[in-house]
N, C-alpha and C positions, 0 to 999 in steps of 0.2 A: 503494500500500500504506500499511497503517498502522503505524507502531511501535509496536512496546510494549515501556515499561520497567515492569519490575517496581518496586512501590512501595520495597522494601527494598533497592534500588538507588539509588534518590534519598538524598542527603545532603543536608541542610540546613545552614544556618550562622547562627545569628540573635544580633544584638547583646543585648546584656544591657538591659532597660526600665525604669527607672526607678522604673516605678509596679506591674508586674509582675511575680511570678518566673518563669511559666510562660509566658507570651508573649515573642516577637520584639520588636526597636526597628528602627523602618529611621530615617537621620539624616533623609533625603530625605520622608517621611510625617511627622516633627516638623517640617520646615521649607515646610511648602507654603507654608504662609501667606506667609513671607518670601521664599520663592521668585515668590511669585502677585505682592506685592508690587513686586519687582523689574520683572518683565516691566512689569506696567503703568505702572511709573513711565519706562521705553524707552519702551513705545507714546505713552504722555501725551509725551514729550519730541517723538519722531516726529511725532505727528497735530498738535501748537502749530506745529514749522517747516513741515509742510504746509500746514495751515489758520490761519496766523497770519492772514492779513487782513482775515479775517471777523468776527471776535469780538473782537476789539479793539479798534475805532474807532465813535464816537457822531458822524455831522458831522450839525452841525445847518446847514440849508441858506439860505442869502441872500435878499435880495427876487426875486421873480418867481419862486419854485419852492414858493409857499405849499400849495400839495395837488398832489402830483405825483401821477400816476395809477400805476398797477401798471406800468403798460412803460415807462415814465419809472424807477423805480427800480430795473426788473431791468438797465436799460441802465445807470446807477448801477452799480448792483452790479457787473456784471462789467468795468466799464471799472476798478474797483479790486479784483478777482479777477484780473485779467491784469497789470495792473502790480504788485503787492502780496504774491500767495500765491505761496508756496513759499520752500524754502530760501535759494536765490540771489537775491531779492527784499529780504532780508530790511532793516530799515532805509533801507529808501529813502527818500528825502524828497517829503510829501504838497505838494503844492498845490495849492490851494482860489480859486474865482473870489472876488470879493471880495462879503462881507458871509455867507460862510460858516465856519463854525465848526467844527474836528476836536479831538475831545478822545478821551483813554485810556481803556479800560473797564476793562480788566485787566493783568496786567502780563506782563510781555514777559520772553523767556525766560532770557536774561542776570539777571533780577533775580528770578526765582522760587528757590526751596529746591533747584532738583534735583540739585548737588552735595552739599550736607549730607543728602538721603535718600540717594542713589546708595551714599555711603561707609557711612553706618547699614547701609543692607541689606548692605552686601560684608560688612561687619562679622558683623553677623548669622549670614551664610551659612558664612561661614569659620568660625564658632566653632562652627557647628552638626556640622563636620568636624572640630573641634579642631585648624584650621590655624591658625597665626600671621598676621597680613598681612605680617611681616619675611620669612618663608621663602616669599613668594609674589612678594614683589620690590615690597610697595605703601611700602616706609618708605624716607625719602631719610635722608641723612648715615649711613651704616653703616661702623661701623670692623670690619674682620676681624673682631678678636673679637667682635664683639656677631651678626655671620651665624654664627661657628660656636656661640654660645651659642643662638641662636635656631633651628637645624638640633639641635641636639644637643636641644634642648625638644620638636620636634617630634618625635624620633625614640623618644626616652621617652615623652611622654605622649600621642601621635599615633598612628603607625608600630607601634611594637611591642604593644601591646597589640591591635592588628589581627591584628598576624601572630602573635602567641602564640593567640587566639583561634582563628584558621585552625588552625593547626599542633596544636589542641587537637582540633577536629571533627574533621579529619581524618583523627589517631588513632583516636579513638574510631569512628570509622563507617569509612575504607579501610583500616588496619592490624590493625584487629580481623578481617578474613576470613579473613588467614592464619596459616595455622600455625605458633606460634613455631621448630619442629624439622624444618620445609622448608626447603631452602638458599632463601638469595634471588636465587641467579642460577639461568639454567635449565641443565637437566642434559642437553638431547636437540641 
């Protein structure tokens, strides 16, 4: 079967928009971008400790390996794909027959940005909800006072304006059906 609700049924709830008076804000549609962001900066982290040992190393090869042939360096390749890629691999120490040469093409992942993005985007994201990162547990040395002043921040400029917002539609679209001069408990 099919439901149906009546359209004057449905209550809606929409943030207040910035750029709109008559249009909805969702936080989550202003913050794709930093959301999209995020994700891929996990994945880019993920796919480097999986594929770290591909795209990092240049060896240049010794006498006797002057034009290797194609099955010569897929043999190459994977003898440093099985020792080398993946997580628990990671920093291994290369050795090279002698008159060959390994050098870094890029850099490794201890030495890349992805702490300093990681936090930008947390940042980002929390403020896009007007959460603090103190009432989320991201700030070290907190003295009491400063959790309940940063609880008390969220709950003002956070929390309540949510719930007054709710508790506004609300009104306005469920409390409006009845009649002010019906008891509100039932009679039967």
């Amino acid at each position: 079967g099919i439901l149906y609700i009546p359209p004057d049924e449905i209550g809606m709830r929409l943030s207040k928009s910035p750029v709109n008076k008559l249009d909805g804000y969702s936080p989550l549609a202003a913050m794709a971008q930093w959301i999209d962001l995020d994700e891929s900066i996990s994945k880019s982290r993920w796919a480097q400790m999986i594929n770290q040992a591909r795209p990092e190393l240049h060896i240049e090869l010794g006498p006797g390996y002057e034009d290797p042939n194609d099955g010569r360096i897929a043999r190459l390749e994977a003898r440093l794909a099985a020792k080398f890629q993946g997580e628990y691999n990671y920093a291994k120490p290369l050795i090279t027959p002698p008159g060959a040469k390994a050098t870094q093409i890029s850099w490794p992942p201890n030495s890349m940005a992805y702490e300093a993005a990681g936090e930008q985007t947390c940042n980002m994201i929390l403020s896009g909800f007007g959460v603090p990162r103190s009432a989320v547990g991201l700030v070290e040395n907190m003295t009491y006072g400063s959790i309940l002043a940063t609880l008390g921040g969220l709950c003002a400029f956070c929390l309540n304006p949510k719930l007054a917002s709710a508790g506004q539609t609300q009104t306005k679209h469920l409390a409006s059906r009845f009649d002010e001069k019906a008891p509100a408990y039932s009679t039967m």
